[in-house]
Backbone as JSON, one array per atom type, in Angstrom:
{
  "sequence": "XXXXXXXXXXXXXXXXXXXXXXXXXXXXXXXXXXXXXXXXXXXXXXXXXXXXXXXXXXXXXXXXXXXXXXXXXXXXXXXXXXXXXXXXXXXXXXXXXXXXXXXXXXXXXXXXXXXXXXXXXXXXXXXXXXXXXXXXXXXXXXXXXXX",
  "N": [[-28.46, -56.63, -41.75], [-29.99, -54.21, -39.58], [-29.94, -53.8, -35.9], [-32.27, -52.66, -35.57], [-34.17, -53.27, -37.24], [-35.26, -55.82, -36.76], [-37.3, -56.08, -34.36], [-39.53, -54.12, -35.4], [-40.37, -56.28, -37.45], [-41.04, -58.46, -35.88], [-42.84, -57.03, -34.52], [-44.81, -56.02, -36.45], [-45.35, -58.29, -37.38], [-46.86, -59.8, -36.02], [-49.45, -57.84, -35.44], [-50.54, -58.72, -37.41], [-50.82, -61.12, -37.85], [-52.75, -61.11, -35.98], [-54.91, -59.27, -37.06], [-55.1, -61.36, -39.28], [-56.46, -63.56, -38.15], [-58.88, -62.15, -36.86], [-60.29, -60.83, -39.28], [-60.92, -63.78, -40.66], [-62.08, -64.62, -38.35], [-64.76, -63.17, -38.58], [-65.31, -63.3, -41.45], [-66.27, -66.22, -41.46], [-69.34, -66.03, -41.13], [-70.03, -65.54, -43.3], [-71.11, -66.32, -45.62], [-73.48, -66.22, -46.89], [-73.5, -64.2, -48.24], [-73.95, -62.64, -51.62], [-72.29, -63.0, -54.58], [-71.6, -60.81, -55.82], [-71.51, -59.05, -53.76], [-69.73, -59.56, -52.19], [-67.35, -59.71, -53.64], [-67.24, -57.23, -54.54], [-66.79, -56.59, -51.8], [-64.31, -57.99, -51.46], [-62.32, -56.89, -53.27], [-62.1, -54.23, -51.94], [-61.14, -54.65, -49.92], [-58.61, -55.93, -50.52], [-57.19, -53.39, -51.68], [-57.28, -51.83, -49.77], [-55.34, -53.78, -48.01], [-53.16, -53.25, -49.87], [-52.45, -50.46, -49.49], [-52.41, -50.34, -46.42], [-49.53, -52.16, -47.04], [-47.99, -49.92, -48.09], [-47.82, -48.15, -46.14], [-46.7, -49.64, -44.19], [-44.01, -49.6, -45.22], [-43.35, -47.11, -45.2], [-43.4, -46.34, -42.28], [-42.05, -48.19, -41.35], [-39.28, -47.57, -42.01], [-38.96, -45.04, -41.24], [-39.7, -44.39, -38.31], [-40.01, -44.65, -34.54], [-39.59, -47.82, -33.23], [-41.18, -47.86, -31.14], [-43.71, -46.26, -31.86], [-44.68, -47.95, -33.71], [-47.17, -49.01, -33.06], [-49.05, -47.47, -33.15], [-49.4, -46.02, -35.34], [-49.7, -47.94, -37.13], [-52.32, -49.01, -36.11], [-54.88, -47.63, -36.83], [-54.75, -48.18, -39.65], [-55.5, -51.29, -39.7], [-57.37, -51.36, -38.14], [-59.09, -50.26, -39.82], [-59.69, -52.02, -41.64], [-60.54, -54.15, -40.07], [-62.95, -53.33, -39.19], [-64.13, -52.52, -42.02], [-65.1, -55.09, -42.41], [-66.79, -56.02, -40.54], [-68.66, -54.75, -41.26], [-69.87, -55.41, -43.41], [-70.3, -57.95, -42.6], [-72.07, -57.35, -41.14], [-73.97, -56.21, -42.73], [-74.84, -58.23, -44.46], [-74.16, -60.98, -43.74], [-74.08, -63.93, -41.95], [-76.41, -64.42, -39.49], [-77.87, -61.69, -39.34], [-80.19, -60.49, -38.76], [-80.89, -61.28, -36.52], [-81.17, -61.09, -32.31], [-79.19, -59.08, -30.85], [-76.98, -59.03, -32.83], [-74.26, -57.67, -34.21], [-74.51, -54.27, -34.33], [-74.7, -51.73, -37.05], [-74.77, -48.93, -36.41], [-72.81, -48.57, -34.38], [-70.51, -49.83, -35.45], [-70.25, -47.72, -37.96], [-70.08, -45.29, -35.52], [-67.39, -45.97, -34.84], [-66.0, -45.91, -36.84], [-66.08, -43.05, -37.24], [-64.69, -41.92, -34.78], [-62.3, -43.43, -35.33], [-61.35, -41.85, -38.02], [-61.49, -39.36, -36.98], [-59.39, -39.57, -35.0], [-56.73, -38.78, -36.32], [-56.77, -35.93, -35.92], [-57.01, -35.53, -33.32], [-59.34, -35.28, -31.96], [-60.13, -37.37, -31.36], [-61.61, -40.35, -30.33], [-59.35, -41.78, -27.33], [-56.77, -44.08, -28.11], [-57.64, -46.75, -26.71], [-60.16, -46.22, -25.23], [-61.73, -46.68, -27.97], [-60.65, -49.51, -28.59], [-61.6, -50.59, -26.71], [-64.71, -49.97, -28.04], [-64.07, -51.64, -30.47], [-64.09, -54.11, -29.26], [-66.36, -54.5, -28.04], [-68.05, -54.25, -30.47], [-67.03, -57.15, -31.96], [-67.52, -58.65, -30.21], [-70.66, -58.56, -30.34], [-71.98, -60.49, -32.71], [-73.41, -62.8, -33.78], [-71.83, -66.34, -32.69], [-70.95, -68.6, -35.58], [-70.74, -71.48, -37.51], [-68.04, -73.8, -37.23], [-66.66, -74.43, -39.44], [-64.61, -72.59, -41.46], [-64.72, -69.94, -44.16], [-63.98, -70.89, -47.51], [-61.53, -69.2, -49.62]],
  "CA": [[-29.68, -56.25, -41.08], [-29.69, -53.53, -38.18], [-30.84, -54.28, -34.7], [-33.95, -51.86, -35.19], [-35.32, -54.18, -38.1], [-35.95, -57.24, -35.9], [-38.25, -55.5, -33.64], [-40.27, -54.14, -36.39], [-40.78, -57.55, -37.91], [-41.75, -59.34, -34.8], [-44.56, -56.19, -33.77], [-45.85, -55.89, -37.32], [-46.08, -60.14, -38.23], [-48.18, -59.6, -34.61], [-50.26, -56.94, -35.23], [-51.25, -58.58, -39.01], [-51.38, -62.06, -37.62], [-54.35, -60.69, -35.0], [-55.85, -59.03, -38.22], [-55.73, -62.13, -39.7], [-57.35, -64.27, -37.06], [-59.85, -61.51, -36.57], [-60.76, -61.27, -40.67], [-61.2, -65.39, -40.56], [-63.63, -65.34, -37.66], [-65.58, -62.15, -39.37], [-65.56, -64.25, -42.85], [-67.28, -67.1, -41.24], [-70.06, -65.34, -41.38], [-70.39, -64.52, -44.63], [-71.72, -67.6, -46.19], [-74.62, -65.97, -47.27], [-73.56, -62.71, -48.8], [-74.16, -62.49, -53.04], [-70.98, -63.21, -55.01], [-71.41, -59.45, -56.29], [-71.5, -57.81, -52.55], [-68.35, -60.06, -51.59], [-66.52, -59.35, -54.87], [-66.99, -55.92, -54.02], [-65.88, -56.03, -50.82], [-63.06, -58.6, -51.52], [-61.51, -55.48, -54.34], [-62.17, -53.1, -50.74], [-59.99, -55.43, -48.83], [-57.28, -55.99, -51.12], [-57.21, -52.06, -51.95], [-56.82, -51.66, -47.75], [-54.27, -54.14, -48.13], [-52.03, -52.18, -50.57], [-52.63, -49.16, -48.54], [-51.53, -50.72, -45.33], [-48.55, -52.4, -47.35], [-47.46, -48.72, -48.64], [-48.16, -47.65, -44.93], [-45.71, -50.55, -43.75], [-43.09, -49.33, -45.91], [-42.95, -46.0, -44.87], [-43.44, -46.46, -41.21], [-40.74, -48.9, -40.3], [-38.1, -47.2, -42.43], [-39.06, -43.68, -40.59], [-40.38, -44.5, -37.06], [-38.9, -45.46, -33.99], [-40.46, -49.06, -33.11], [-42.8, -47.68, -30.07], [-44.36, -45.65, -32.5], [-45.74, -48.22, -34.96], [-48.72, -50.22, -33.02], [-49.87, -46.18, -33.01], [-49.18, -46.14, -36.58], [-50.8, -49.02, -37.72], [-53.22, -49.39, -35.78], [-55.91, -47.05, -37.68], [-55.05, -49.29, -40.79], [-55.81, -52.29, -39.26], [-58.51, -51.7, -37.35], [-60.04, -49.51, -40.73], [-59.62, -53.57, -42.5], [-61.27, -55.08, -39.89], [-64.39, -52.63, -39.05], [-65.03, -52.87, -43.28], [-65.41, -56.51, -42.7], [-67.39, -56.16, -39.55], [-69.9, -53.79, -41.89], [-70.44, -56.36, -44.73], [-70.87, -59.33, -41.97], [-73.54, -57.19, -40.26], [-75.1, -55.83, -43.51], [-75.45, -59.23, -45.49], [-74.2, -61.88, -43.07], [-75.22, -64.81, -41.22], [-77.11, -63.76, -38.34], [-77.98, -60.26, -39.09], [-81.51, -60.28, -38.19], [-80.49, -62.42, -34.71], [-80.99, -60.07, -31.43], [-77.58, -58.91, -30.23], [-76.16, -58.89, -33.86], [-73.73, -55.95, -34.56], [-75.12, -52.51, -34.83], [-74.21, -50.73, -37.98], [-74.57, -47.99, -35.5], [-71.38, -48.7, -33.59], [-69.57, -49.65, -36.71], [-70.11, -46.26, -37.68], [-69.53, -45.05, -34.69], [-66.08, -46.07, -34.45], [-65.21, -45.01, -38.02], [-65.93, -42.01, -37.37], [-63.94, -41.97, -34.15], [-61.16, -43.38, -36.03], [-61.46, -40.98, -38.93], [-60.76, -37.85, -36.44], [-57.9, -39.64, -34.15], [-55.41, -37.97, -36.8], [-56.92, -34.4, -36.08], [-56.78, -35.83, -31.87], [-60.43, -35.1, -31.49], [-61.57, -38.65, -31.54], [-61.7, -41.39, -28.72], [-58.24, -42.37, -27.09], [-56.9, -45.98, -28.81], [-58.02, -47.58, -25.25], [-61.67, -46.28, -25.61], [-61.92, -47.33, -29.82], [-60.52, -49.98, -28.58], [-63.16, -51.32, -25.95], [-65.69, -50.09, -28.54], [-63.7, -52.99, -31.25], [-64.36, -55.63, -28.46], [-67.97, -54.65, -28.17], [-68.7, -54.81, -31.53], [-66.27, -58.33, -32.07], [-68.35, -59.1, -29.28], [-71.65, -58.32, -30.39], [-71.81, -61.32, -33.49], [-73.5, -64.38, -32.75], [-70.7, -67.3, -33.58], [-71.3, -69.64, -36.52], [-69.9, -73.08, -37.22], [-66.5, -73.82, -36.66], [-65.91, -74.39, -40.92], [-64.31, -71.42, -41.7], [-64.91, -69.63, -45.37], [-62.69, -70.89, -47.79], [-61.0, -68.4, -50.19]],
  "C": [[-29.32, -55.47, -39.81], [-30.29, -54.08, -37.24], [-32.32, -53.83, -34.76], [-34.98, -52.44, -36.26], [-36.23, -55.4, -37.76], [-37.12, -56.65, -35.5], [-39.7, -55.26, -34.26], [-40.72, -55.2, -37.08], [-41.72, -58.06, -37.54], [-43.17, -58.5, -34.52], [-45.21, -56.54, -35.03], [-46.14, -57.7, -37.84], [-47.09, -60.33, -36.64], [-49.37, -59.34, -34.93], [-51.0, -57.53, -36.97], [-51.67, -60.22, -38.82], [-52.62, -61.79, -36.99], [-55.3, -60.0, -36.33], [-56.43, -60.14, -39.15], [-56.97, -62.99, -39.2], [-58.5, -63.28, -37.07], [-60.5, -61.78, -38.24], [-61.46, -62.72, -40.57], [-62.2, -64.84, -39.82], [-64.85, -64.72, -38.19], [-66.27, -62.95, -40.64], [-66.26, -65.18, -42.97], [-68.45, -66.93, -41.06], [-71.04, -64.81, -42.3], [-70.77, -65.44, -45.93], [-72.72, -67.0, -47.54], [-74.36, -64.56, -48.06], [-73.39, -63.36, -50.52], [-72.97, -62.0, -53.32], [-71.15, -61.42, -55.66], [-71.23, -58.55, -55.47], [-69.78, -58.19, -52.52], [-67.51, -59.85, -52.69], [-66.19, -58.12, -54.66], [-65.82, -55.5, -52.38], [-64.28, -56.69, -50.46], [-62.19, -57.5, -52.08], [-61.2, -54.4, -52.8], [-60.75, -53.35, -50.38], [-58.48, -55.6, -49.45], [-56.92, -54.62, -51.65], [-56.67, -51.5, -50.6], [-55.59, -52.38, -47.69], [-52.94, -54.12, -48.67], [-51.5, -50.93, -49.77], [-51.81, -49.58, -47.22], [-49.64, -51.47, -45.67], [-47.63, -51.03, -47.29], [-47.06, -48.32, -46.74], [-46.92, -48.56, -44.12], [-44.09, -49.91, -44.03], [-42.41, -47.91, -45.24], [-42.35, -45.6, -43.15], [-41.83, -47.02, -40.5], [-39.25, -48.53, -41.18], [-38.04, -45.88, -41.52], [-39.12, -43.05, -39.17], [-39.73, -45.06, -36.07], [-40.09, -46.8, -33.47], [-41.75, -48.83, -31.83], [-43.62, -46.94, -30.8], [-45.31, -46.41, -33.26], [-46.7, -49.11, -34.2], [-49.0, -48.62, -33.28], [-50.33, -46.18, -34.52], [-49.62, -47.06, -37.2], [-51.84, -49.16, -37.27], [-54.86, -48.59, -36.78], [-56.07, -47.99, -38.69], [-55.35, -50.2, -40.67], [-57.0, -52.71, -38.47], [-59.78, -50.87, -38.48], [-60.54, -51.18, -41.46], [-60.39, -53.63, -41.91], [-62.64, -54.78, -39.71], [-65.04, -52.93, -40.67], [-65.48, -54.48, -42.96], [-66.38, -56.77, -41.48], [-68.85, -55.23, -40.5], [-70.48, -54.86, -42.9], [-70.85, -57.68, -43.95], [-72.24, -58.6, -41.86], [-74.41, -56.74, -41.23], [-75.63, -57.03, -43.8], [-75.05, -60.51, -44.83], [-74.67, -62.53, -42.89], [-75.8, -64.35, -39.91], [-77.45, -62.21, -38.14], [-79.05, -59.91, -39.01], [-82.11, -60.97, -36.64], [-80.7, -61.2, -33.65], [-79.66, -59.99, -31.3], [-76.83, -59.23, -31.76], [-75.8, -57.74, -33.67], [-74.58, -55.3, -35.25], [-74.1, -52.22, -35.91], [-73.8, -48.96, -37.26], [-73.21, -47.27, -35.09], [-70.78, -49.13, -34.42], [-69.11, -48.15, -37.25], [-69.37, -45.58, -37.06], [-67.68, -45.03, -34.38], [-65.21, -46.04, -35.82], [-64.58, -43.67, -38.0], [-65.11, -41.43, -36.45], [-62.45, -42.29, -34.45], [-60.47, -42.43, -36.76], [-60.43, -39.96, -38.29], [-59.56, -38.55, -34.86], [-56.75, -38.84, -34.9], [-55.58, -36.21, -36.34], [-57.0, -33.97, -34.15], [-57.87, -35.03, -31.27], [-61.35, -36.8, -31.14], [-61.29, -39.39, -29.99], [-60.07, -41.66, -28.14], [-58.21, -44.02, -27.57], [-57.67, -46.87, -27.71], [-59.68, -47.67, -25.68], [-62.12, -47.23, -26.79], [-61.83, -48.75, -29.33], [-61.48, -50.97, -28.06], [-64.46, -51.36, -26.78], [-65.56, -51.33, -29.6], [-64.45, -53.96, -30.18], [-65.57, -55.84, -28.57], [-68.67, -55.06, -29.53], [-68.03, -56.71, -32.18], [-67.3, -59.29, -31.23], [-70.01, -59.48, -29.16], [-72.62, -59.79, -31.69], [-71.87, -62.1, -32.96], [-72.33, -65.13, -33.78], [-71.8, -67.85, -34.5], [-70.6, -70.66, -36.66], [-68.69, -72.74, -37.44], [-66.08, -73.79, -38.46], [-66.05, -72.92, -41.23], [-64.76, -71.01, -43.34], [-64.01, -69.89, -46.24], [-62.48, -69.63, -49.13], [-61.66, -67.39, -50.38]]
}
């Protein structure tokens, strides 16, 4: 193993643990969605999750290690916005005041979208807009969703 593989390890089992944790609290949520939406968007998620695998692969064989939160981050934050769209379409609380806007979901797709063409928001901005919308979701009980 080289020295420059560690590094890479430790950022990306980071940056996929916080995806996880984020997914989970999103999922709790989702009680209420019709085994044909969530089927759907389970196939999404595991389709994103190939994609970001492939994306893994390429990255930390090619990149030097300050490069990849840049480099992942689009894929990771494309996962968690789909799962922030299917809470707020069919969710629990999506007729609650202060539920997430589809709006600002949007919004920060499309901001995502054109970061590769370096017209869109700086990661900082996107980023504050993630919190807001993370932010925006009333909680639900502490039993998480299982599988």
């Amino acid at each position: 193993m080289t020295s420059g593989a560690r590094p890479h390890g430790a950022r990306v089992r980071i940056a996929l643990d916080t995806l996880r944790t984020r997914l989970h609290g999103i999922h709790e949520g989702c009680d209420s969605i019709d085994a044909k939406r969530w089927s759907e968007y389970r196939a999404a998620l595991d389709a994103g999750v190939d994609e970001l695998d492939s994306e893994l692969a390429r990255v930390t064989e090619h990149h030097d290690p300050e490069d990849l939160d840049d480099l992942l981050y689009p894929h990771l934050t494309r996962l968690e916005l789909d799962g922030w769209r299917v809470r707020a379409t069919h969710g629990a609380g999506t007729d609650e005041p202060g539920s997430v806007s589809l709006d600002l979901i949007a919004y920060a797709h499309r901001q995502l979208d054109s970061q590769h063409s370096d017209v869109g928001l700086p990661k900082g901005d996107l980023e504050r807009i993630m919190d807001a919308i993370r932010d925006s979701v009333p909680r639900v009980g502490a039993t998480p969703k299982l599988g």
